[in-house]
C-alpha positions in Angstrom: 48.4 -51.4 -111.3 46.3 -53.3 -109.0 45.5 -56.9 -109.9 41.8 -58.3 -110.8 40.3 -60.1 -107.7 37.8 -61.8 -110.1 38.0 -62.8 -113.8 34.5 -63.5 -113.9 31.3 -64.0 -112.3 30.6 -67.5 -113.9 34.1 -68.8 -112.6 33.5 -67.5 -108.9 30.4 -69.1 -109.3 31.7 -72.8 -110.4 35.2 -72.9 -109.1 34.7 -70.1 -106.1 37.9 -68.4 -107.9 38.7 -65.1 -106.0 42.4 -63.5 -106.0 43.9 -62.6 -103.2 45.0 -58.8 -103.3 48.8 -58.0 -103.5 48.2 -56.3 -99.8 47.1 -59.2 -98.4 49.5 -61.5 -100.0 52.3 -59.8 -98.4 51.0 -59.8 -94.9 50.4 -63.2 -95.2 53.9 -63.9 -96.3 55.4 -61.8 -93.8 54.1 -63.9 -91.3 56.5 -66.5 -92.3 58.5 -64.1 -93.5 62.1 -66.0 -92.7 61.0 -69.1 -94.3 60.2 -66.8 -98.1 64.1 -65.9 -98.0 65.2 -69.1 -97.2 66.3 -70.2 -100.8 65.5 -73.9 -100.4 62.5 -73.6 -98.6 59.9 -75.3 -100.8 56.2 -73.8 -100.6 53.1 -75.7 -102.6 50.3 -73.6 -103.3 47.3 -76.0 -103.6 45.0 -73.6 -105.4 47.5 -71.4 -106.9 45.8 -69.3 -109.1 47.2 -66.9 -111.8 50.4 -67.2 -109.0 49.6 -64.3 -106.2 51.6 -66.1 -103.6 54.1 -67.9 -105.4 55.2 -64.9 -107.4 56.0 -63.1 -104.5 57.6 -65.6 -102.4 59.9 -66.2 -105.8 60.3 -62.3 -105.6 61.7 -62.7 -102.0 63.6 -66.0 -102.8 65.6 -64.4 -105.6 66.1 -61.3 -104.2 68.5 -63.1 -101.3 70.2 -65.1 -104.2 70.7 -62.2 -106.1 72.3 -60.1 -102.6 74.5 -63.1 -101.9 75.9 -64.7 -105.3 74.9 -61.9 -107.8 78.3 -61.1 -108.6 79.5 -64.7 -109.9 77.1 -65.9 -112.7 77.7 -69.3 -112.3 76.8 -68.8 -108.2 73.6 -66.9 -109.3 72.1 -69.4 -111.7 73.0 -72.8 -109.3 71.0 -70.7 -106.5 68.5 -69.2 -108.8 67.7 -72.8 -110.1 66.9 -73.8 -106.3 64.8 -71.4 -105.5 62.6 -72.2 -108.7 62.7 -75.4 -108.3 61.2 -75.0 -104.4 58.2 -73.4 -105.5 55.0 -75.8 -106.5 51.2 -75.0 -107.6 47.8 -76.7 -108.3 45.4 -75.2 -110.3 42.0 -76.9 -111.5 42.1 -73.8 -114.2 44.4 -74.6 -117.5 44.7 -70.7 -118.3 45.7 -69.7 -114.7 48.4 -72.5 -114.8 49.7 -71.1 -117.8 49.7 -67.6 -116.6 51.0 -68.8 -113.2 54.1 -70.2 -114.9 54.2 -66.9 -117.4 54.6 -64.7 -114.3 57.0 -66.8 -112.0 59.3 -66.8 -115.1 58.8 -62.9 -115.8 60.1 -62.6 -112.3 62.9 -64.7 -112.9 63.8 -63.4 -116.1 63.4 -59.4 -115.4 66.3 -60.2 -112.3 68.6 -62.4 -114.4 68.5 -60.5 -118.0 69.1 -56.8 -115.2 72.0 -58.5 -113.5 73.7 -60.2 -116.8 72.5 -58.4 -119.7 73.9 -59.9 -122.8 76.1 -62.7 -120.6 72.4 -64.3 -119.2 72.1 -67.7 -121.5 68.9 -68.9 -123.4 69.7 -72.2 -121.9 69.4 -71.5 -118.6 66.5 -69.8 -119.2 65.4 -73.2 -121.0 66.0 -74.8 -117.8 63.8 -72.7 -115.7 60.7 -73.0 -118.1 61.1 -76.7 -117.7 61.0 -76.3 -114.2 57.8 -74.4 -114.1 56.3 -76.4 -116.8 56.8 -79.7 -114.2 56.1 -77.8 -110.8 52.9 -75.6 -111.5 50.4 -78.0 -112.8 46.9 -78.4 -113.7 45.0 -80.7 -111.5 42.3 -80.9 -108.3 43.9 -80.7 -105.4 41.0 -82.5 -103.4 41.1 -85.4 -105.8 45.2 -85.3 -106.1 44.5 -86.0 -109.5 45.0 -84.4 -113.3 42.5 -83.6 -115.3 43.1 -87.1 -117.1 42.5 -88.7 -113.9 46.3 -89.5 -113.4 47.8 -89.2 -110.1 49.6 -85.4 -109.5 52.9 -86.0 -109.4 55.7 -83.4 -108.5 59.4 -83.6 -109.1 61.9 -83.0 -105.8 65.2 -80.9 -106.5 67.5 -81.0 -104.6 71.2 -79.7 -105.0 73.6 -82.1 -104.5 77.5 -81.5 -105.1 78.2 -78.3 -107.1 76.2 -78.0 -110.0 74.6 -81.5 -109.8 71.1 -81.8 -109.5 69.0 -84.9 -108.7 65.4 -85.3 -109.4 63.0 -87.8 -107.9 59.5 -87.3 -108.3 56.8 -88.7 -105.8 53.0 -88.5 -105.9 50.9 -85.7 -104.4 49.1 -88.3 -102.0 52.3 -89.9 -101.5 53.6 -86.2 -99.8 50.2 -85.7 -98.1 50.2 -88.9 -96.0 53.9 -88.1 -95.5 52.3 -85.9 -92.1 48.6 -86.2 -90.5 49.2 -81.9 -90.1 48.7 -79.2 -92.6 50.7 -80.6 -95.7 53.8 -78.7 -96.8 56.7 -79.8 -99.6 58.9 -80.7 -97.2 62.5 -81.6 -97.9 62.8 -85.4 -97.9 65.9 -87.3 -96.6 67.8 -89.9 -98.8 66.9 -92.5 -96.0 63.5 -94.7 -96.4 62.9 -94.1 -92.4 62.2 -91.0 -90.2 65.0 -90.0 -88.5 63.4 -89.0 -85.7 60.6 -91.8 -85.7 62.5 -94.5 -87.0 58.9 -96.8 -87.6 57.8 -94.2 -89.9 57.9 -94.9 -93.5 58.9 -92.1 -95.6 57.3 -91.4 -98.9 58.7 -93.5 -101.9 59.3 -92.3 -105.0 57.7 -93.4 -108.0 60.6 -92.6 -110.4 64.6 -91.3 -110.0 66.8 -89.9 -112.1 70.4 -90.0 -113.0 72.2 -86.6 -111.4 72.8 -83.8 -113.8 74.2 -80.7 -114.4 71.3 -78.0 -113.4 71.6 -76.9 -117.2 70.6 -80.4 -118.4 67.7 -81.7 -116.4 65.6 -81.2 -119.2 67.1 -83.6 -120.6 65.8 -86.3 -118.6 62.7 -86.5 -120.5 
C-alpha cells in the first residue's frame, strides 16, 4: 500500500510537510546507490519525516549485513548495530519522530526475528531502540536546536575492536562547520587535526564515553 504524501492540509500549510513517494525515494537513493550498502556509511536526514529515506537506506544497509554475516549471530548483530547506529534524523514534528524511530526498528526487527527466530535476544533489540531513541530526534534543523532551545546533539558510533563500541557525541553545529559544502555525518578521525589540511580543526566533542560492549551502551546513561 502506497504511503500518504500529506497528513494534512494544516501541516503542509505551517511546516510545508509533503512525503516523498516510495518511487522517488528509491531513485534518489540509487543515485548513490554504493554509498546505501556500505554498512558504515552514516546518512543524516535533516527533515526526516515519518522516515521515507532513512527506512530504505536501513533496508539496503541490512540487507548486505544480513548476505555477509547472516549465518553467525554474533557477526550479524555487531554489523546490524553499525548500520543503525549510521543513520541520523531531524524532525520539527514529535509524532513523525516517533513514527520514524517505530519504522526504522520494524525494519530491523522483521530481518533479525526471520533470520533467528526464537535465538534473536530482547536485549539486543533493547540496544537498537536506544539507538534510535538518541539518533532520530526532534528538533529545527535551521536553528540546530530542540524544541527546549538546547543545542542538537548526536552521538558518533564507531566500532572499535570486536564487539567494543565507543560513543562521543558532538553538536549539530559543531558537524556543520566541520565543511563549508553540503553537510553530511561524516566519519570523524580520533586525531584533533585534518589529516589532509593539518590547520584545520576538527569538531570537538562535547562529551565521551567509556568503550562498551555494543549490548551495553545503554548503559552509559
Amino acid at each position: 500500500m502506497a504511503r500518504q504524501q500529506v497528513k494534512s492540509k494544516e501541516r503542509v500549510e505551517e511546516h510545508g510537510e509533503v512525503f516523498t513517494n516510495e518511487r522517488e525515494v528509491n531513485a534518489m537513493l540509487d543515485l548513490v546507490k554504493q554509498e546505501t550498502e556500505r554498512i558504515e556509511s552514516r546518512f543524516l536526514e535533516p527533515a526526516c519525516g515519518d522516515g521515507n529515506f532513512l527506512a530504505e537506506v536501513l533496508r539496503r544497509k541490512l540487507a548486505v549485513v544480513a548476505q555477509r554475516y547472516g549465518k553467525s549471530q554474533l557477526e550479524y548483530e555487531r554489523y546490524a548495530f553499525l548500520a543503525v547506529s549510521s543513520i541520523y534524523g531531524v524532525d520539527i514534528m514529535q509524532d513523525n519522530v516517533e513514527e520514524c524511530r517505530r519504522r526504522l526498528f520494524d525494519e530491523f526487527d522483521g530481518i533479525y526475528t526471520g533470520l533467528y527466530k526464537s535465538e534473536a535476544k530482547d536485549e539486543f533489540r533493547n540496544v537498537v531502540r536506544y539507538v534510535l531513541s538518541v539518533n532520530i530526534l526532534c528538533g529545527d534543523a535551521l536553528t540546530l536546536t530542540k524544541a527546549d532551545g538546547d543545542p542538537i546533539v548526536f552521538p558518533e558510533w564507531s566500532l572499535v575492536s570486536g564487539s567494543k563500541v565507543k560513543r562521543r557525541d558532538y553538536t549539530f553545529a559543531s558537524l556543520l562547520d566541520k565543511s563549508e559544502a553540503q553537510p553530511t555525518f561524516d566519519m570523524i578521525e580520533d586525531l584533533d587535526v585534518d589529516k589532509d589540511d593539518p590547520e584545520k580543526i576538527l569538531p570537538t566533542p562535547v562529551r565521551e564515553y567509556p568503550m562498551r560492549n555494543y549490548l551495553e551502551v545503554a548503559e552509559n546513561e
